[in-house]
N, C-alpha and C positions, 0 to 999 in steps of 0.2 A: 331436542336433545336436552336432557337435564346436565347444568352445571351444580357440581359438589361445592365448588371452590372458586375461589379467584381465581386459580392458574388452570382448570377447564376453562374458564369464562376466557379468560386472556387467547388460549392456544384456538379457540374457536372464533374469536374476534379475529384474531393472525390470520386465521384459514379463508375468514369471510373477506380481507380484504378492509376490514373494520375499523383497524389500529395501528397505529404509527410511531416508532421505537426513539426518542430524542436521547442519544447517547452523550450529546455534549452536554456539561455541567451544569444545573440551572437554579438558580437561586429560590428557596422556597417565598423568600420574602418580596411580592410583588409581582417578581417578573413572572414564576409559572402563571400565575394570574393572566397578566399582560398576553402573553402567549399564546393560553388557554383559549380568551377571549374572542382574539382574533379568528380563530379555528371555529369556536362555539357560533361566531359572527357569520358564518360560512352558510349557501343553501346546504339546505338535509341539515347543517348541526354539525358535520365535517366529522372526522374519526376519533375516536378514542384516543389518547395518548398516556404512553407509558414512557413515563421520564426515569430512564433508566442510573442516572447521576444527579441526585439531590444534595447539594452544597450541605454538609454538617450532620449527612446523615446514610446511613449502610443501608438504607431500606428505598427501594424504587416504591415510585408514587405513579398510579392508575386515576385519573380521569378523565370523563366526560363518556364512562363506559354505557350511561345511559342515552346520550346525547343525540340518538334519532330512533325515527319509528322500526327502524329494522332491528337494531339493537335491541329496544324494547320487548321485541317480537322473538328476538334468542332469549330475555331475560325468562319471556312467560312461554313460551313454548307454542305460542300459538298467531296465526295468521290473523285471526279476528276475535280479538283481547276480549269484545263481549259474549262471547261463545263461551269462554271459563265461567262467565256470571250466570249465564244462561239453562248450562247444563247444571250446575249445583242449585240455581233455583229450582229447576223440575224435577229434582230429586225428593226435595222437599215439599213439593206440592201433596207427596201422597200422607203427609204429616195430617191431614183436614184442618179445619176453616179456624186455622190457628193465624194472630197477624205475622207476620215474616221476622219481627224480632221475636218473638215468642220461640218460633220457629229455630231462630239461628241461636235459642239458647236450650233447643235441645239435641245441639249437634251432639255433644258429650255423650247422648244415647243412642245415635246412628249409627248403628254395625257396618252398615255400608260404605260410612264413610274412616273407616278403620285405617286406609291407604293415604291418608291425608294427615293423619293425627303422628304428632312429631314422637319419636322413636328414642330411647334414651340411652348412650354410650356410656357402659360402667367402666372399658377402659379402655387406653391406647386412644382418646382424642388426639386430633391435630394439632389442637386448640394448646393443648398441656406439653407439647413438646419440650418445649424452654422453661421454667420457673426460674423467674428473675429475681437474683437477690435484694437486687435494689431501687425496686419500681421508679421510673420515673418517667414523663410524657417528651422527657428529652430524647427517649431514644426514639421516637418517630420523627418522620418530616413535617412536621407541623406547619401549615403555612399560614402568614399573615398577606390575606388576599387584597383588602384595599389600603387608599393609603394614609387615610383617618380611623382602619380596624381599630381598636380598645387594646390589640395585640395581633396575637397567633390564635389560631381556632380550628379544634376537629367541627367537620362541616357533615361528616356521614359516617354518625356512631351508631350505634343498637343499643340503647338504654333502658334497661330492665328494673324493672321494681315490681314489688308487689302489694296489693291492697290489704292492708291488716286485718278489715273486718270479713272480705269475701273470699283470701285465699288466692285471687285472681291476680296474672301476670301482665303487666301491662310492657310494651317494646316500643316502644317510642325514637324518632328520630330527633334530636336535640343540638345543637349549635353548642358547643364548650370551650369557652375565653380558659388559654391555659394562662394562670398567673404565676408559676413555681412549678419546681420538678414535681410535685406533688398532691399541687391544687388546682383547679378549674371552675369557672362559672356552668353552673345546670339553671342553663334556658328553659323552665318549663313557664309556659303559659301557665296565666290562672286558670284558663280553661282545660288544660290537658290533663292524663290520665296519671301523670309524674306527681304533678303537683298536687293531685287529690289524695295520691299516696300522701304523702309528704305530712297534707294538713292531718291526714287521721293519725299518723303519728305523733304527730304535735299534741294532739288530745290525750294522746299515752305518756308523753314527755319522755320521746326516745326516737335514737337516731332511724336512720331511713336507710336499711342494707341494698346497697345499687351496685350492677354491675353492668358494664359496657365493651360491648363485644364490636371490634373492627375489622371487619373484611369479612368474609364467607364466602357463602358461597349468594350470587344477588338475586335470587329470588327473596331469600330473606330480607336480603339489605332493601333491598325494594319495600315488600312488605310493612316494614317500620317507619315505613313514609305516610303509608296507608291510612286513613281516619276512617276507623272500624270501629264498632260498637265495644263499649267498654268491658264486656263480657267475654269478645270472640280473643283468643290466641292468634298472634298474628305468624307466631310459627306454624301452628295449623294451617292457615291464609297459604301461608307460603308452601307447602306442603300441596293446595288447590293447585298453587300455580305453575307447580314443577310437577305434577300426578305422582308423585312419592312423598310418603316419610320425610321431613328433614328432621338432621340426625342433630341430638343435643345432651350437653353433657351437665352435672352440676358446678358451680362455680364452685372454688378449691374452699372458699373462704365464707361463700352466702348463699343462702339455700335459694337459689334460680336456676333456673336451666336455663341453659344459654346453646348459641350454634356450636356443634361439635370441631366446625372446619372453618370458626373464625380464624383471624392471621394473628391478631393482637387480642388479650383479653386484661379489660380493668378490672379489678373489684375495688370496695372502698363504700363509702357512708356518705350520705347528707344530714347534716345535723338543721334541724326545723327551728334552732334558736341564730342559725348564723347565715344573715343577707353580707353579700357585695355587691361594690357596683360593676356591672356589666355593661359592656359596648364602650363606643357606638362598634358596629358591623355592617360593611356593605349588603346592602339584603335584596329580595326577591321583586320588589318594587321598584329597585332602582334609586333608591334612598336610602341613607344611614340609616336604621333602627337607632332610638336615639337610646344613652345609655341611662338605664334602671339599675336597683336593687333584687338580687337574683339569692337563691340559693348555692352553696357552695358542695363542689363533692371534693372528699378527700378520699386519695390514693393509697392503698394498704398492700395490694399482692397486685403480681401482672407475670403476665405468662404468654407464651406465643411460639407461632410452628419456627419451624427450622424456615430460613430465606421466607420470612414476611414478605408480602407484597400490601403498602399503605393505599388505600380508598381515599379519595377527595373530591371535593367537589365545588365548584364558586356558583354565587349568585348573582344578580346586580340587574340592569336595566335589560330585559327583555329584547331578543330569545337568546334564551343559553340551555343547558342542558335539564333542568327542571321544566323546561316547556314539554319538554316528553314523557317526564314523569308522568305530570300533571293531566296531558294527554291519557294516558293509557289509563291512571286515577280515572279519569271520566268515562272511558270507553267500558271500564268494568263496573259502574258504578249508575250508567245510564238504565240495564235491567231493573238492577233495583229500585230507583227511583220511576221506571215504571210499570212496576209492580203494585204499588201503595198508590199511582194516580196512573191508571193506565190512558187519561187521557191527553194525560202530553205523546205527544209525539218524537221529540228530540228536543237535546237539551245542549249547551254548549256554553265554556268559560273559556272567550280568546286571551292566547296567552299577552298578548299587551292590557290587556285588564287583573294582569297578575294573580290571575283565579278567582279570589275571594271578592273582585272586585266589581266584576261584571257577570251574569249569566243571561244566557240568552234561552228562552222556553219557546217551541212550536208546540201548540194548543190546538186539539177538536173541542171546540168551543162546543156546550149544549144548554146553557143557561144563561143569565144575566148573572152579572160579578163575578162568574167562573174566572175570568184571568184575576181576578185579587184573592180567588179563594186559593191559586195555584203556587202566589206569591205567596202567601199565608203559610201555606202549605213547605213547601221547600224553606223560611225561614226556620220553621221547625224538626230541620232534619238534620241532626246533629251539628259539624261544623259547618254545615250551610247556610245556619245561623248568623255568618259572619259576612252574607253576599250584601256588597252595598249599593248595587243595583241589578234588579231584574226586570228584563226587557220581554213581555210574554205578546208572540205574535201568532200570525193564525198556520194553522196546519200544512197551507201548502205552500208556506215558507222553507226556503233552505238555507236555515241560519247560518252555515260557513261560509256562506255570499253574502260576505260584509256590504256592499254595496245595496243587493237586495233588501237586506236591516235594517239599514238606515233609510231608503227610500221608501220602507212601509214605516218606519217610525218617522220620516219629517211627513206620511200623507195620511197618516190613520191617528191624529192624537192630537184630542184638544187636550192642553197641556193645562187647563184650570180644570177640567173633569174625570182627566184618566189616572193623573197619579196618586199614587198612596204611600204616604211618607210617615212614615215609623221610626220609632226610636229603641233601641236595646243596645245587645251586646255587640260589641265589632272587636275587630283580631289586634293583637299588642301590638302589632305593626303599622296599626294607622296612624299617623301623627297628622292626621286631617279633623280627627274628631277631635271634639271641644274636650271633654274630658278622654281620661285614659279609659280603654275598654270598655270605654258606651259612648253612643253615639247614635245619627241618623243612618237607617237607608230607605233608598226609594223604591218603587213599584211604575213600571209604566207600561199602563194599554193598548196594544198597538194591534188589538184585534179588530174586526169588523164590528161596527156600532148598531143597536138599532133602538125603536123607540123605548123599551125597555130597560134601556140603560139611557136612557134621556138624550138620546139624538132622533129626533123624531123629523127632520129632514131626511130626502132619499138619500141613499148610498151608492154613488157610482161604484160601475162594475169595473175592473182593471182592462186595460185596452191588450186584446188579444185578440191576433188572427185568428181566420175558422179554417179549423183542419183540412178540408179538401180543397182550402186554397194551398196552405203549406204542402198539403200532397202533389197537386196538380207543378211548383214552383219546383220540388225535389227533381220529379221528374224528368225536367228540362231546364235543371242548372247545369247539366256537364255541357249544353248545347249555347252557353252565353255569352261562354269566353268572358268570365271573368275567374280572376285565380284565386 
């Protein structure tokens, strides 16, 4: 079922049995946190909650509407998340012996894919219902999640800007420190798509027109999670993910298209001559982001449907609700990755590695240094650039048997010959690496060795029964009386 809106997505959470209504009053400062967490703490991820009474504020707050695989599976509409990746890649297979980004920058010319391409509302959006006289971030529930936050923070915006020299929209999910009715910190990485606006404006010496769009309908909101190619619309994305059009209208104030059926919509400016300091922020590792100098956005126009419903979402020490994100991120993302090396087999970032922190690679191995060429390989694949360990093991591995991992990696790897340890770019979040935003990551071998990679000793074979013993054992376990 495609959701338009928050309140589809809510009445279908209700129906599923999904979501849980906390009608007693609840402080946004800490305690929904506190709350959340417990719940987030829960197996599966526990349900959604809509805190229907937010202390200082007319607007109910929705989270944790991502917070397990079923959920996820209402977001994207489908039972096996890499089935959406699947079918849009063999679309484009008939494109010929073009590579796969070349490819995905000639969606714009795909007739075919006309049903996906976002559709534009000249009037009567949802979004434009309200024009607010007096914009200010006070009228949402904003909540200050831990209890060293820098402040209050929208945690799940839709941040729009455009590239000045390509024309191209970039929708970004960005963390925003409100410091005033009218100002906030814009978290862009130096690596992200925000910031690269930002700096080409700075070469023009002129501000950055942004607008941020809150709630929708959450394929979108999903979508702007997404780390897509700088090229692709991630309204389009979202549009894959729901088999329809999503609908978008122009901002009142700055020339973007934005979701038609957001709840809240910002407009307003970054100016590329003005840093503050930002954080710290309980974050996705389970540590404070420690606080930097950030870009500032300033609030000029704000508009919103009739009875908003506010989006939120906490992060902090692993698993809470971005473990599923991040999940379904992979599940759609594992096609493509192998597509460009069709000899991995499976790939996987457990979520207590906090994503970017650990992957784990299954390998049909057919050469020597193949597993370094596959690290090599995935460092260079956009924000995967940022993995500061990859663990590449042999094929008939099942890397979600953590147990299995590690007993091929404490038995497959001399650790003076297998690793490969590099140095580059790592995510603003490390506060591990020696400098900011560079640092080490490693590579480790944990495939079968042979003389060709200089282990020129045998290779025991793994101890395994032979099959017509476990046949002949099947067939006379119900007679053993054991239970």
């Amino acid at each position: 079922m495609i959701h338009d809106n928050l309140r589809s997505f809510i009445a279908a959470l209700d129906s599923a049995g999904e979501l849980r209504r906390i009608s007693i009053e609840s402080d946004p400062i800490l305690e929904i946190t506190e709350i959340t967490d417990r719940v987030m703490k829960s197996p599966g991820g526990g349900p959604a909650l809509l805190f229907e009474r937010v202390r200082g504020s007319a607007m109910p707050l929705i989270i944790n509407m991502f917070g397990s695989r079923k959920r996820m599976r209402m977001v994207c509409g489908a039972d096996k998340l890499s089935d959406i990746t699947e079918n849009f890649l063999a679309l484009l297979e008939s494109r010929g012996p073009l590579s796969f980004i070349e490819k995905l920058k000639m969606l714009p010319k795909l007739k075919q894919l006309n049903d996906i391409f976002p559709v534009e509302v000249k009037h009567g959006a949802p979004c434009m219902e309200i024009l607010v006289e007096n914009p200010s971030f006070d009228l949402m529930p904003v909540c200050q999640c831990w209890p060293q936050d820098g402040g209050r923070f929208l945690t799940l915006p839709m941040v729009f800007s455009r590239d000045p020299r390509t024309g191209a929209v970039n929708c970004g999910m960005y963390r925003l420190q409100v410091y005033d009715a009218q100002t906030c910190g814009m978290h862009w990485h130096l690596h992200k798509g925000g910031a690269e606006h930002l700096r080409r404006m700075a070469e023009r010496g002129e501000k950055l027109p942004v607008t941020i769009a809150v709630g929708g309908g959450p394929a979108e909101i999903f979508s702007a999670a997404v780390p897509l190619p700088p090229d692709i619309n991630e309204m389009m994305f979202a549009g894959l993910l729901r088999g329809s059009p999503a609908r978008v209208v122009k901002s009142r104030t700055n020339d973007l298209l934005i979701p038609a059926e957001a709840d809240i919509v910002l407009e307003g400016y970054v100016d590329p001559a003005e840093l503050r300091l930002e954080g710290p922020f309980g974050d996705h590792t389970g540590y404070y982001s420690l606080p930097d100098m950030y870009p500032v956005f300033h609030l000029t126009a704000m508009s919103m449907r009739r009875d908003p419903v506010y989006p939120h979402t906490i992060v902090g020490a692993p698993p809470m609700e971005d473990a599923y994100i991040g999940e379904a991120i992979e599940s759609l993302f594992i096609p493509i990755v192998r597509r460009q090396f069709p000899e991995i087999v499976d790939m996987h970032m457990p979520v207590h590695g906090c994503f970017h922190n650990l992957m784990i690679v299954s390998l049909k191995k057919s050469y020597p240094g193949h597993a370094r060429k596959i690290m090599h390989g995935v460092w260079g694949l956009g924000q995967a650039m940022f993995t500061k360990l990859i663990l590449v093991v042999d094929h008939d591995v099942n890397i979600r048997d953590y147990g299995e991992v590690l007993w091929r990696a404490g038995n497959c790897v001399d650790y003076a010959r297998d690793v490969e340890i590099v140095r580059g770019p790592v995510d603003d979040l490390d506060h591990a690496s020696q400098l900011p935003r560079y640092g080490g990551k490693m590579g480790i071998d944990a495939t079968t060795k042979g003389p060709a990679e200089g282990h020129t000793r045998p290779w025991p074979d793994i101890i395994r029964m032979s099959n017509d013993v476990k046949r002949r054992v099947d067939e006379m376990w119900n007679t053993l009386g054991i239970e």
